[in-house]
N, C-alpha and C positions, 0 to 999 in steps of 0.2 A: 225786494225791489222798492226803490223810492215810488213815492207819488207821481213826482213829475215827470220819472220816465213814466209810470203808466198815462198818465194822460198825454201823455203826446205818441202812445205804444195804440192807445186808441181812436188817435185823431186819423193817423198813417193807417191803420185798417178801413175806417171809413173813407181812405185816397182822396180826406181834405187837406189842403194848405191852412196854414196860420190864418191868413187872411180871410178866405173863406168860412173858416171857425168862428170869427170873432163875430162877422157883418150875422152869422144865423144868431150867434149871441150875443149880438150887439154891448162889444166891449174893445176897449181898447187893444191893437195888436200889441203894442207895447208892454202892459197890464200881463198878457195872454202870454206874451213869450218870456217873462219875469218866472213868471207860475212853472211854465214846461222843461225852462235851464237851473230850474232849483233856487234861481234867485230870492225868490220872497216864497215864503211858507205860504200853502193856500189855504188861503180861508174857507172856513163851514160852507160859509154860504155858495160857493162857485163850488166847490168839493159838490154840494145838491146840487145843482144846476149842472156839471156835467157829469154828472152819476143819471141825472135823469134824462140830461138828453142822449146818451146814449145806453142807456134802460140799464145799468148796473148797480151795482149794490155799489156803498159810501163805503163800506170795508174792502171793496176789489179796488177803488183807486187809490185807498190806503196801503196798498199793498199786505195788508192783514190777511186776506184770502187768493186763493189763484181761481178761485170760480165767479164770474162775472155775477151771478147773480146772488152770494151771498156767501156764508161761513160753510151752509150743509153741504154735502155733496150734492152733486144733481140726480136727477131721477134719470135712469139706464134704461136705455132702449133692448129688446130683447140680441141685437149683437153685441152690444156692449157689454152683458152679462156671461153671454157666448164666450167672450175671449179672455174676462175674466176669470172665470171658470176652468178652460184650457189654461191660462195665466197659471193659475195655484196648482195648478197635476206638474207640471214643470221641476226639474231639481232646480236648486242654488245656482250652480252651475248656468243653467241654461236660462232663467232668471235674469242673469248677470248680461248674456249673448244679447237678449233678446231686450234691453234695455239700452246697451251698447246701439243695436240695431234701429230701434226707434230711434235714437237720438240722431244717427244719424241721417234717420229715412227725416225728420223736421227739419234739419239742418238745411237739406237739401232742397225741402219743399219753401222753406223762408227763402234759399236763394233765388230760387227758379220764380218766385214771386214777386222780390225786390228786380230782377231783371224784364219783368212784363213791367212792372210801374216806370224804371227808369228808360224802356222802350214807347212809355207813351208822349 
């Protein structure tokens, strides 16, 4: 994943607009929509400034890592280990179903989420 789709992947979680982004960050909208179409390479410094304001790590908006808060895995809550667990007793086979099935159970959760945003 590029950069710039992740920062505008996290502007849309937070349900701000461009404009709204800039005035808390007091930068140009123009500047700001450069950065998020890929236009201009981001620089370090705005790379820190939205790594911080939205508490992630400079490697998740690099797209280096898919975990917001850095390269390690996160620490698992004791269901997350639960299903884990259950995860690995599974064959290959069922591995495969059961990946299939997430994907599509996200799928479904991203849409039913873009139609609350675009119902508001």
């Amino acid at each position: 994943m590029q950069h710039y789709q992740r920062i505008r992947d996290l502007r849309e979680d937070k349900d701000l607009t461009q404009e709204a982004l800039c005035k808390k960050l007091y930068m140009h909208k123009t500047t700001y929509t450069n950065y998020e179409q890929g236009k201009h390479t981001v620089p370090l410094d705005f790379a820190v400034l939205i790594a911080d304001f939205y508490d992630v790590s400079i490697d998740y908006i690099a797209g280096r890592t898919n975990f917001p808060q850095g390269k390690s895995a996160p620490v698992l809550n004791a269901d997350e280990i639960s299903i884990i667990e259950m995860f690995s007793t599974l064959t290959e086979r069922n591995k495969g179903k059961l990946e299939l099935f997430l994907q599509q159970l996200c799928e479904q959760q991203r849409d039913e989420l873009c139609q609350l945003k675009e119902a508001r």
